[in-house]
Short mmCIF file of the C-alpha atoms (twelve columns), coordinates in Angstrom:
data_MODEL
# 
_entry.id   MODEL 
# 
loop_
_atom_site.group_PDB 
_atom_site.id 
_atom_site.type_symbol 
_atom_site.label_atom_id 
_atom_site.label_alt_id 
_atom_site.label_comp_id 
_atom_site.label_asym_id 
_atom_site.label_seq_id 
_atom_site.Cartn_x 
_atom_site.Cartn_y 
_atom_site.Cartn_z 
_atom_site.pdbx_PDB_model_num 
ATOM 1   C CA . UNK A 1   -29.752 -38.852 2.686   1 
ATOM 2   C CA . UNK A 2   -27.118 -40.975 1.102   1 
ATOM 3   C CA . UNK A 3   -25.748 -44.417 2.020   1 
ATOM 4   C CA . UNK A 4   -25.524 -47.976 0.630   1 
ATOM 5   C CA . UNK A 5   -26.611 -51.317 1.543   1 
ATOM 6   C CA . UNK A 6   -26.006 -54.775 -0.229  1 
ATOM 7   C CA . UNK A 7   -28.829 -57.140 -1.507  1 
ATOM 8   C CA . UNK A 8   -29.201 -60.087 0.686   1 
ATOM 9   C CA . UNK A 9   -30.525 -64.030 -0.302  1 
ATOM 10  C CA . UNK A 10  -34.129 -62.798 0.087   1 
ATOM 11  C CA . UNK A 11  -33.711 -59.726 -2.431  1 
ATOM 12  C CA . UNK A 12  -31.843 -62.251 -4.792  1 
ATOM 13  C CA . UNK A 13  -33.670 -61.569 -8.161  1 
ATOM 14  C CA . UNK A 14  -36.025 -58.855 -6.743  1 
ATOM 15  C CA . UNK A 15  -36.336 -56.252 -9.225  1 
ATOM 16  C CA . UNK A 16  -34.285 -53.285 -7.721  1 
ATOM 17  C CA . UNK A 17  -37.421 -50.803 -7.129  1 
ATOM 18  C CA . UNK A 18  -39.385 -53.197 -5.847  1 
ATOM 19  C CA . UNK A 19  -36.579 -53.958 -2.909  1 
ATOM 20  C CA . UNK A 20  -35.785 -49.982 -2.407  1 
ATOM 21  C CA . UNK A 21  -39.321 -49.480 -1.640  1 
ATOM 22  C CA . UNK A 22  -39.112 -52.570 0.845   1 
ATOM 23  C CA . UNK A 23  -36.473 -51.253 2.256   1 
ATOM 24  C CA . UNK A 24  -37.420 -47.288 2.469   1 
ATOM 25  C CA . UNK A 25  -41.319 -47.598 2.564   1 
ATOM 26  C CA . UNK A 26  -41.666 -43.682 3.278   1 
ATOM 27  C CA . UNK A 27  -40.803 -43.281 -0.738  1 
ATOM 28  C CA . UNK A 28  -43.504 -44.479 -3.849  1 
ATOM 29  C CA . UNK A 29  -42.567 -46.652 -6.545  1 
ATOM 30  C CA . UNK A 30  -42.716 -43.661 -9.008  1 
ATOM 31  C CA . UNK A 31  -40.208 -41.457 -6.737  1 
ATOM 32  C CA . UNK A 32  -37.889 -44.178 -6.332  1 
ATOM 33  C CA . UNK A 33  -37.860 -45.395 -10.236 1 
ATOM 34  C CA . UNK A 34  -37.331 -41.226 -10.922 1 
ATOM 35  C CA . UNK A 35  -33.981 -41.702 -8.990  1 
ATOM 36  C CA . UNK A 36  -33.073 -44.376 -10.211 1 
ATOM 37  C CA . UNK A 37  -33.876 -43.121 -13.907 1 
ATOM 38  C CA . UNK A 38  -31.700 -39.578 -12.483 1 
ATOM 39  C CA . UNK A 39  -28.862 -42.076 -11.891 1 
ATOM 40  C CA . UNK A 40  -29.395 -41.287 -7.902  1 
ATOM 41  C CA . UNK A 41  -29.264 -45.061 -7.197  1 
ATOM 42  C CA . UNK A 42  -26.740 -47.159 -8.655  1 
ATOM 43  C CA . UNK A 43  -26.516 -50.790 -8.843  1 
ATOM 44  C CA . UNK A 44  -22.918 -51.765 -8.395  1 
ATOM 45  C CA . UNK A 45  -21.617 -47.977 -9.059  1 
ATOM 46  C CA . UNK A 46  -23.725 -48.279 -12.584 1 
ATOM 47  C CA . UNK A 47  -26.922 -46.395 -13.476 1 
ATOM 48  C CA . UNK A 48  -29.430 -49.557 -14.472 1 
ATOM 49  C CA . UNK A 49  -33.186 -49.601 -15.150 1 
ATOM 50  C CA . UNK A 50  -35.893 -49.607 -12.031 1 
ATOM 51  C CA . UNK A 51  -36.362 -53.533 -13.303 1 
ATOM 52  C CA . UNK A 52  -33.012 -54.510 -13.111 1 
ATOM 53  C CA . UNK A 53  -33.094 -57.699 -11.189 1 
ATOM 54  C CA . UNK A 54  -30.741 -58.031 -7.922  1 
ATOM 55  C CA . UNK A 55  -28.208 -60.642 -7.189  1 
ATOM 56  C CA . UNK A 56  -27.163 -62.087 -3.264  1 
ATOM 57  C CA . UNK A 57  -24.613 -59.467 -2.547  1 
ATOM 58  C CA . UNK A 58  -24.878 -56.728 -5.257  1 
ATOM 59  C CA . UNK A 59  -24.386 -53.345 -3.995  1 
ATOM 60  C CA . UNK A 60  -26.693 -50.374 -4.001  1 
ATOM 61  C CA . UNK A 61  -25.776 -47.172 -3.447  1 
ATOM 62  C CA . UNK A 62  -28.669 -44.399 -2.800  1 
ATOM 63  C CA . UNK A 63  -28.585 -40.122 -2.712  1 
ATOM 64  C CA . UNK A 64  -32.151 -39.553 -1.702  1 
ATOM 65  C CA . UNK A 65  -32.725 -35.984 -1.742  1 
ATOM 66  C CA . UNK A 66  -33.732 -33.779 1.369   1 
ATOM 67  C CA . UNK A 67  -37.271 -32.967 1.720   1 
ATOM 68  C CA . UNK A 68  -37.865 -29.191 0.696   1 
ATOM 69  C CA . UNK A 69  -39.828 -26.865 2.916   1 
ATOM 70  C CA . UNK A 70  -43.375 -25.884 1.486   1 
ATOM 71  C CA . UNK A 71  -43.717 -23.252 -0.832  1 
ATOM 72  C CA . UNK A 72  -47.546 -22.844 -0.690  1 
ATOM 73  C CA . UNK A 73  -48.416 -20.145 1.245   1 
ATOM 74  C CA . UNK A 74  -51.403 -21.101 3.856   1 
ATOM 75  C CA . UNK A 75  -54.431 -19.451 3.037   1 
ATOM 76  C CA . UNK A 76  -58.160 -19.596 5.281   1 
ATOM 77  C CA . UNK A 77  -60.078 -21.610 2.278   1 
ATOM 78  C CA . UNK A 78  -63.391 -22.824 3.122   1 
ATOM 79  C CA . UNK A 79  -64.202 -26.446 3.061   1 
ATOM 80  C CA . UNK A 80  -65.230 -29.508 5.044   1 
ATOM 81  C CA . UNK A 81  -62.991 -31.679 7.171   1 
ATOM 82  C CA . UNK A 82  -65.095 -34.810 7.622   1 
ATOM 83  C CA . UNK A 83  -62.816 -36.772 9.282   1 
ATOM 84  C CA . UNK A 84  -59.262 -36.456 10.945  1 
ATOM 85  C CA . UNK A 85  -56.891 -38.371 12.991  1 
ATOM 86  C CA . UNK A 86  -52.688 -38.077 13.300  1 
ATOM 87  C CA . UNK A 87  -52.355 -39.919 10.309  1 
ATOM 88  C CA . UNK A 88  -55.411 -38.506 7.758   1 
ATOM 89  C CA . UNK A 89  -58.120 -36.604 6.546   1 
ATOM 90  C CA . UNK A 90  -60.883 -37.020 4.670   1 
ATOM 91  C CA . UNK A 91  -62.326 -33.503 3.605   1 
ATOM 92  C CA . UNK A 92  -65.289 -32.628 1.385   1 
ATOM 93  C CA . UNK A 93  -63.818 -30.195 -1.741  1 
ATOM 94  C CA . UNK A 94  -66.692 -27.895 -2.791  1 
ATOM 95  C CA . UNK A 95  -67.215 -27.356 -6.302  1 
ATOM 96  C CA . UNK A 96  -64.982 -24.492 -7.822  1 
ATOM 97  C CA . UNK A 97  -62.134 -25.471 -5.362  1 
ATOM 98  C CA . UNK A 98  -58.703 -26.373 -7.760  1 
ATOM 99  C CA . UNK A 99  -56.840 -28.849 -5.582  1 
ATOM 100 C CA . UNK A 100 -53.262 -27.824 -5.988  1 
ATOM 101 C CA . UNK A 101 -51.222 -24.645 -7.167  1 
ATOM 102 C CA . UNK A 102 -50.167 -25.356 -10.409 1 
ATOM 103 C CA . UNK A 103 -49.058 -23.064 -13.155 1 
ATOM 104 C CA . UNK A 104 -52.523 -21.341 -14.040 1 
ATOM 105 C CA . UNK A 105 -53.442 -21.272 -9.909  1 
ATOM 106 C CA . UNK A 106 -51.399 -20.533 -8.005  1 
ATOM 107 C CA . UNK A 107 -53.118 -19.597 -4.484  1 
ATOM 108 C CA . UNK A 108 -56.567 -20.297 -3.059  1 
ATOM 109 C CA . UNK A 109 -56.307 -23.968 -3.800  1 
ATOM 110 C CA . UNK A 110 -57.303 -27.077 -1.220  1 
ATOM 111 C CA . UNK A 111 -53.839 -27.141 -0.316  1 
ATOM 112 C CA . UNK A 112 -53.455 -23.344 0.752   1 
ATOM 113 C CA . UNK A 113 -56.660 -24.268 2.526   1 
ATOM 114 C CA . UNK A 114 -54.979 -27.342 4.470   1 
ATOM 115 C CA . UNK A 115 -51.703 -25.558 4.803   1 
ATOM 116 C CA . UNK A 116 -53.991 -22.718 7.054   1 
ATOM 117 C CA . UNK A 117 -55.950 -25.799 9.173   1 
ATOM 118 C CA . UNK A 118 -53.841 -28.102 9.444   1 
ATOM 119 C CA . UNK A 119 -50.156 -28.618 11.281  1 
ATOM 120 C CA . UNK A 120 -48.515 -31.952 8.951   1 
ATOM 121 C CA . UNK A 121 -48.522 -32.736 5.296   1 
ATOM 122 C CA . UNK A 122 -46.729 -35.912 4.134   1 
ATOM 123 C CA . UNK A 123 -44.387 -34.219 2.045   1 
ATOM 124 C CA . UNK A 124 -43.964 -37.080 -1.001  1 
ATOM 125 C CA . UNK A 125 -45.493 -35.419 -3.557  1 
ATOM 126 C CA . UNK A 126 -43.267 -32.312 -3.209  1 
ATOM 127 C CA . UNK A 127 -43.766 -28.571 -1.934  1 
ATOM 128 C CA . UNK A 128 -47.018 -28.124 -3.898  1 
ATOM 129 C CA . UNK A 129 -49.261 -30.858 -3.415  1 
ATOM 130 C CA . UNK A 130 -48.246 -31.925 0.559   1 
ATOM 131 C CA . UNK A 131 -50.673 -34.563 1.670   1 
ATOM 132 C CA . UNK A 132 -52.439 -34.748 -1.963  1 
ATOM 133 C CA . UNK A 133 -52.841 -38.826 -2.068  1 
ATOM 134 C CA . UNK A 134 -55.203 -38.326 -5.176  1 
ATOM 135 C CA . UNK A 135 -57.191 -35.421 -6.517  1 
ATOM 136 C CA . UNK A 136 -60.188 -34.321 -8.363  1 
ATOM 137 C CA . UNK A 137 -61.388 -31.747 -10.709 1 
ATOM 138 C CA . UNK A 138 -61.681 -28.358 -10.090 1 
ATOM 139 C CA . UNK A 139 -65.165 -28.367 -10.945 1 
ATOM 140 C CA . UNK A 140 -66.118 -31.985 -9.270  1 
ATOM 141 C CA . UNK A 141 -67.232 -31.889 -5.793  1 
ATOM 142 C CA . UNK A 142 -66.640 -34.413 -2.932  1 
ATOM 143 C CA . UNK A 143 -64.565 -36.811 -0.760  1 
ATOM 144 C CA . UNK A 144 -60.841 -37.016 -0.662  1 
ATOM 145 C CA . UNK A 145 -58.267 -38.516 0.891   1 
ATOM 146 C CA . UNK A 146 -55.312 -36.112 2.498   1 
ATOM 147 C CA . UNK A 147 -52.288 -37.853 4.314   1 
ATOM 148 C CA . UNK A 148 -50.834 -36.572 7.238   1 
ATOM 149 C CA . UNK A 149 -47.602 -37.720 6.908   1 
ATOM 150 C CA . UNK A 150 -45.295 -40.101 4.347   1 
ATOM 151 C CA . UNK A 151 -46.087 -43.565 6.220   1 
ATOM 152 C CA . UNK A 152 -49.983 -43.024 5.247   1 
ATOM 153 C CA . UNK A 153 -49.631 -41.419 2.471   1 
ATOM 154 C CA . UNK A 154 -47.901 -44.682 1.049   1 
ATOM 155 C CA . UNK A 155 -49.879 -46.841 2.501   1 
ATOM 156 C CA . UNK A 156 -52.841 -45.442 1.079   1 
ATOM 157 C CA . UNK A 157 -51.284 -44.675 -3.088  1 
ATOM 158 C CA . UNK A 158 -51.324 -48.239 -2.737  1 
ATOM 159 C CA . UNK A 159 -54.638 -48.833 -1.732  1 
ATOM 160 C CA . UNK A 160 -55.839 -46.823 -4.772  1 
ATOM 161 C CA . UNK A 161 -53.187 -48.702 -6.752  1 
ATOM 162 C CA . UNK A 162 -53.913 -52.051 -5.564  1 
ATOM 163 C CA . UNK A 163 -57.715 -50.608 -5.998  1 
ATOM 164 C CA . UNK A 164 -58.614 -51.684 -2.584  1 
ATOM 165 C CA . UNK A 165 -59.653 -48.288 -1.518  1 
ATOM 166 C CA . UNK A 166 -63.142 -48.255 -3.044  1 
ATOM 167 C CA . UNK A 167 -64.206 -44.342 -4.788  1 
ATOM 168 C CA . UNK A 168 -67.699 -44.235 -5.911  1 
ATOM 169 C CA . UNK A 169 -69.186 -40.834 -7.474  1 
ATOM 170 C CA . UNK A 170 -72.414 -39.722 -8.889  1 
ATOM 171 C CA . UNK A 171 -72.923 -37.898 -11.989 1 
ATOM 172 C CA . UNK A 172 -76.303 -36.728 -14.213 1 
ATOM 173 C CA . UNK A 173 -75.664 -37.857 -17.599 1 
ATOM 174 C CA . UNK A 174 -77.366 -36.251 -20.894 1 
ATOM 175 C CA . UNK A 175 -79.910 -38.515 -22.349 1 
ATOM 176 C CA . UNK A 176 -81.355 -42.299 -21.221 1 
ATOM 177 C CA . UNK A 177 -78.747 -45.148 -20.516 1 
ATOM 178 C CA . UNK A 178 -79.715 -48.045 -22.395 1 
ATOM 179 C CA . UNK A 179 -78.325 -50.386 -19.987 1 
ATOM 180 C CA . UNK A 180 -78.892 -50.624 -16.668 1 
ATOM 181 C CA . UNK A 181 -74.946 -51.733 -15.515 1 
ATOM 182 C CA . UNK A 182 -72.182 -52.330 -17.115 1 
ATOM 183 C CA . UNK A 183 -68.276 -51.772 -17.392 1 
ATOM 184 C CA . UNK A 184 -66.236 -49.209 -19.814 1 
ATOM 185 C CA . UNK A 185 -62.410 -50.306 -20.554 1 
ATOM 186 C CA . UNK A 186 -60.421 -48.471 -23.077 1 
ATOM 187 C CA . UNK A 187 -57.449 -46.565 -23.153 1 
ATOM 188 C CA . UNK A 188 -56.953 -42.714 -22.560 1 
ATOM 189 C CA . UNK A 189 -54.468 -40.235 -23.740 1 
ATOM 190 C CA . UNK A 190 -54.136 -36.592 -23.974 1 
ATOM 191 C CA . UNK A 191 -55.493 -35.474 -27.427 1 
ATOM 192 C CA . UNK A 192 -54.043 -34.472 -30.196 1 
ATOM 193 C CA . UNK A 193 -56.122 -31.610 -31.090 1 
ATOM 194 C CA . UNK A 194 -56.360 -30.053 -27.650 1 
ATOM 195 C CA . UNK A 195 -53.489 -30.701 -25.051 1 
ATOM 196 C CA . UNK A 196 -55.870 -29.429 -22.224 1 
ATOM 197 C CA . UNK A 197 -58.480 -32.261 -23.003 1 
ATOM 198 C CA . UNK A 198 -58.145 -36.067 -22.552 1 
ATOM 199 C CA . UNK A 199 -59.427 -38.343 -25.113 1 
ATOM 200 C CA . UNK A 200 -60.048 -42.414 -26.050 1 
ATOM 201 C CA . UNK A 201 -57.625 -43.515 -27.865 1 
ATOM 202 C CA . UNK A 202 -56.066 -47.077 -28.861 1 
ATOM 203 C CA . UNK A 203 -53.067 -46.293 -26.819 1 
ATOM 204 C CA . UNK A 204 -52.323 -44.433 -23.510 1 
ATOM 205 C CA . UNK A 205 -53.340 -45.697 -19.884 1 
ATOM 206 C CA . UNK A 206 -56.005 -48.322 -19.913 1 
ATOM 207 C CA . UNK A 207 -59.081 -46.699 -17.765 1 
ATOM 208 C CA . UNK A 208 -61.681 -48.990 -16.171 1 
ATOM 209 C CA . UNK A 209 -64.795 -47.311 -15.379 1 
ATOM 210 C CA . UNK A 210 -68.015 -49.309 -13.822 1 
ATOM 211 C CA . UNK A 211 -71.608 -47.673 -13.706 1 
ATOM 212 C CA . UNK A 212 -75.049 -48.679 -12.401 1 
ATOM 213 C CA . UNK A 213 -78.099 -46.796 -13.013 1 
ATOM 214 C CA . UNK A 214 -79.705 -44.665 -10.117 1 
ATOM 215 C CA . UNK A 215 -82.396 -43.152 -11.385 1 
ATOM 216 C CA . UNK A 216 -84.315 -42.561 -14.876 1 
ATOM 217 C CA . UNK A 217 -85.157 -39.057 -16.134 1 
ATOM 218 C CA . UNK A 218 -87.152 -37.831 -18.559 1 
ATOM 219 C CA . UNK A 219 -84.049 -36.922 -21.237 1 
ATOM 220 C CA . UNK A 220 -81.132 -37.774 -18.225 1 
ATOM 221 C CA . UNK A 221 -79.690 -40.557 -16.439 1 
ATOM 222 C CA . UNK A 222 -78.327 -40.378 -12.417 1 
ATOM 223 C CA . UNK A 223 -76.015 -42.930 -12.415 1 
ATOM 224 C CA . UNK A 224 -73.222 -44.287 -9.795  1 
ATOM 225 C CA . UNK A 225 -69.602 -44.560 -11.410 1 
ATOM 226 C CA . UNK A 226 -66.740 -46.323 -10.027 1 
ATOM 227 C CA . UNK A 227 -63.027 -46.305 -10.366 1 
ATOM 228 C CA . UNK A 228 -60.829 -49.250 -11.257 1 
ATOM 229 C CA . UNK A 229 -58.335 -46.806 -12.361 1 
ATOM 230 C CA . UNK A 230 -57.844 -43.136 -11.651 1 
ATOM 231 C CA . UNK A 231 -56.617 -41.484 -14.816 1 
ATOM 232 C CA . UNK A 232 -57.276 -37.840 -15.491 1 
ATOM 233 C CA . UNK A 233 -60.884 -36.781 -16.258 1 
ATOM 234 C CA . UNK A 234 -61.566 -40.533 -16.704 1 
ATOM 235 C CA . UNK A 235 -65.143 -40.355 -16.101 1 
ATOM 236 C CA . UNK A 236 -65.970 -37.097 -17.951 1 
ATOM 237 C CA . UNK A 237 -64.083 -38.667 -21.212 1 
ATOM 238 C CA . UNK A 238 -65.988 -42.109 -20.693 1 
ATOM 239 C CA . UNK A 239 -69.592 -40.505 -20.573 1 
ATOM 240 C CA . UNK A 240 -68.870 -38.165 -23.538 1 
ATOM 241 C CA . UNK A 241 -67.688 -41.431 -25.893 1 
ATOM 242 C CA . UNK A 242 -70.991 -43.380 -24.678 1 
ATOM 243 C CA . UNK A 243 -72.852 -39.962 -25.917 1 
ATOM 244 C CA . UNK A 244 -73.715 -39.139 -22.188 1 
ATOM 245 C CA . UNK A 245 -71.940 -36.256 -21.339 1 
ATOM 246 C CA . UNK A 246 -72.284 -35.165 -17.918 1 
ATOM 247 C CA . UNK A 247 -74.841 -32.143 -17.063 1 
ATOM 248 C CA . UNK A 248 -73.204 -29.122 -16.876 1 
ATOM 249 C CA . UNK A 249 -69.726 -30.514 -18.336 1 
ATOM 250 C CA . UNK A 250 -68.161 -27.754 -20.622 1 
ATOM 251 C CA . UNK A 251 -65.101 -29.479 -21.795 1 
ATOM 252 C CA . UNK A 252 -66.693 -32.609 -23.176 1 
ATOM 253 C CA . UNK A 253 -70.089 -31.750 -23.248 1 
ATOM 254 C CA . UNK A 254 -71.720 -27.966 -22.877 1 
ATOM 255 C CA . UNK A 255 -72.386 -25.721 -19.614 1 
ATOM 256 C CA . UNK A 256 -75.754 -25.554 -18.160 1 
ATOM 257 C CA . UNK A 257 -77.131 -22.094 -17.195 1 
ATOM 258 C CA . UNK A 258 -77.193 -22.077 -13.608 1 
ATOM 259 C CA . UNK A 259 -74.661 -24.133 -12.727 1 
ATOM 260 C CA . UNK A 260 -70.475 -23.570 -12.509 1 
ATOM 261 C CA . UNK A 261 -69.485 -27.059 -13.868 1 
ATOM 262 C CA . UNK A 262 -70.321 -30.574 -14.226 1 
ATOM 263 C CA . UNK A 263 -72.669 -32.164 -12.070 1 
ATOM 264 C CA . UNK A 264 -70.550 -34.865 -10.546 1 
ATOM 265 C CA . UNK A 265 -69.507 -35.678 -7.229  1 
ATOM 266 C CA . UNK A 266 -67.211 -38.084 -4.909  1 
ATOM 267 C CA . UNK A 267 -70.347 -39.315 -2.963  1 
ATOM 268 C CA . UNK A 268 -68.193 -42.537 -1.330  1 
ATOM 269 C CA . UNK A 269 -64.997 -43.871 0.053   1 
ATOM 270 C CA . UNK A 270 -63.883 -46.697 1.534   1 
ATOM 271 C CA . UNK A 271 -60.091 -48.022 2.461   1 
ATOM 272 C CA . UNK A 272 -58.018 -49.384 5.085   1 
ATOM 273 C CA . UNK A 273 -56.951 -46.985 7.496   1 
ATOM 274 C CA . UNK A 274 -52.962 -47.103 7.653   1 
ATOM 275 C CA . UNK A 275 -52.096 -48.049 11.261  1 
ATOM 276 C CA . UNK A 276 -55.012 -49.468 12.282  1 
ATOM 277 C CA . UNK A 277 -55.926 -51.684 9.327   1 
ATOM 278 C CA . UNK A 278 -59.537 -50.809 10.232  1 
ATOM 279 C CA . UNK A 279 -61.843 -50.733 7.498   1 
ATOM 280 C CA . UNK A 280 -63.226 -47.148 7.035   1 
ATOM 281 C CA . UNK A 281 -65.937 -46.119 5.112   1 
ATOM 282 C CA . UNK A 282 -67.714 -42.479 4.693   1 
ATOM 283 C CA . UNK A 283 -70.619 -41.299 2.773   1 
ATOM 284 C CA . UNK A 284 -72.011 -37.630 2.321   1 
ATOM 285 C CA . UNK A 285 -74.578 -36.477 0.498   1 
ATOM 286 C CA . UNK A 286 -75.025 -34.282 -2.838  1 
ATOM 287 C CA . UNK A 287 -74.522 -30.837 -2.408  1 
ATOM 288 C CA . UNK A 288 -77.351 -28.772 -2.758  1 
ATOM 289 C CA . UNK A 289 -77.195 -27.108 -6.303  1 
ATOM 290 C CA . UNK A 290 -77.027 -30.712 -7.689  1 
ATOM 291 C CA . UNK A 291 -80.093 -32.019 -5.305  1 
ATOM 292 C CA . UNK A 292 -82.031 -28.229 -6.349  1 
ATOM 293 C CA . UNK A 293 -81.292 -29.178 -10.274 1 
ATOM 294 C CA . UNK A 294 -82.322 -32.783 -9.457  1 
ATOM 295 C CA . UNK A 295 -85.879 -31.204 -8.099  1 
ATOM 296 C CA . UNK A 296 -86.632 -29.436 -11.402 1 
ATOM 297 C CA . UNK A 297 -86.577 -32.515 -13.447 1 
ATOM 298 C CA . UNK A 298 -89.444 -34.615 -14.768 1 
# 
């Protein structure tokens, strides 16, 4: 779609992203600053930076690209649809279950699985993740949140970015917490010494990580994480720099005979649901090789 528009008195010194994505709400901040960085949009026929601030009567000129058709093929993958209207889903990804095709997977993921059940995608983040607002490991179980189409999908990045959609998980740690509570903030980047791992570093993405004790093992700790910020593997990399690596965790800690991965899990999630504004909240329960390993400790 291409076409132009000129900045009026209330986009006078608006930074230009910020007014695009007033303007055309269907697109996120990040797709909208990658055209503009592509030289899609330009401000006054020039290619400027996403931050560039607009004055009464500046023109901007747009070439958003057509949406392309899904390439995923739709496959019958077996998982739980916990909730669903004409605007979302919240399903319940088993443990195993990679979330998207990606180089190294590229069928019998979530999404082939959704593809197969379900009729619209928002299509936003492209022809291999349709409807993926946010995602979890391959080996982490739980809730997630799929949009239906591009209005909720928005609506609900920014929940998660404005952290007003609340995640909560619950993970066995190696060894006894010495606090009760508390709060983890540092920075994460992919490491150096292995590109497939994250790591702490004093750079990267600041990652906020809060935890409260559930329940006191003999030589483990059950505890309840939450998200302030979503960055990848955040709560695996937190655990293993407090020396609490998560059971079963063989990236940054060491598998567990008997089970397939790390024993953590999206137990909770609350947001606003797009349309409705109504607050929704959902809650399932562990699955049962994590309550059967749970049973065998002192």
């Amino acid at each position: 779609m291409k076409g132009e528009f000129t900045a009026n008195e209330s986009e006078h010194k608006m930074r230009l992203d910020v007014a695009l994505l007033a303007r055309f709400p269907e697109h996120t901040r990040s797709s909208i600053k990658q055209l503009i960085d592509d030289g899609k949009i330009l401000l006054n026929g020039r290619v400027v930076k996403a931050g560039e601030k607009l004055r009464n009567s500046d023109v901007i000129t747009f070439d958003f690209p057509e949406p392309r058709p899904l390439e995923a093929k739709a496959e019958n993958i077996d998982f739980e649809i916990v909730y669903e209207d004409s605007d979302l889903l919240v399903v319940n990804k088993p443990q195993g279950l990679v979330v998207h095709p990606c180089s190294s997977t590229k069928e019998g993921t979530l999404v082939n699985g959704l593809l197969y059940r379900v009729k619209d995608l928002s299509g936003i983040n492209g022809v291999l993740r349709p409807g993926i607002v946010h995602r979890l490991d391959k080996n982490t179980s739980g809730l997630m949140l799929v949009a239906k189409n591009d209005f909720a999908h928005v609506s609900l990045a920014e929940q998660i970015k404005n952290k007003t959609c609340s995640r909560k998980y619950l993970a066995l740690c190696e060894g006894v917490f010495k606090d009760a509570e508390g709060k983890i903030e540092t920075y994460i980047e992919r490491s150096q010494r292995d590109r497939k791992k994250m790591a702490v570093s004093d750079k990267g993405k600041k990652a906020i990580t809060n935890f409260k004790v559930v329940k006191y093992y003999h030589d483990k700790t059950l505890v309840e994480f939450s998200l302030q910020t979503g960055r990848t593997h955040q709560i695996r990399v937190h655990c293993k720099m407090m020396n609490h690596p998560i059971v079963g965790d063989d990236v940054y800690g060491h598998a567990e005979k008997g089970l397939q991965g790390q024993l953590l899990h999206s137990y909770k999630i609350s947001f606003l649901h797009p349309r409705s504004k109504e607050k929704m909240n959902f809650e399932i329960d562990l699955p049962e090789y994590f309550k059967n390993y749970l049973k065998k400790l002192k």
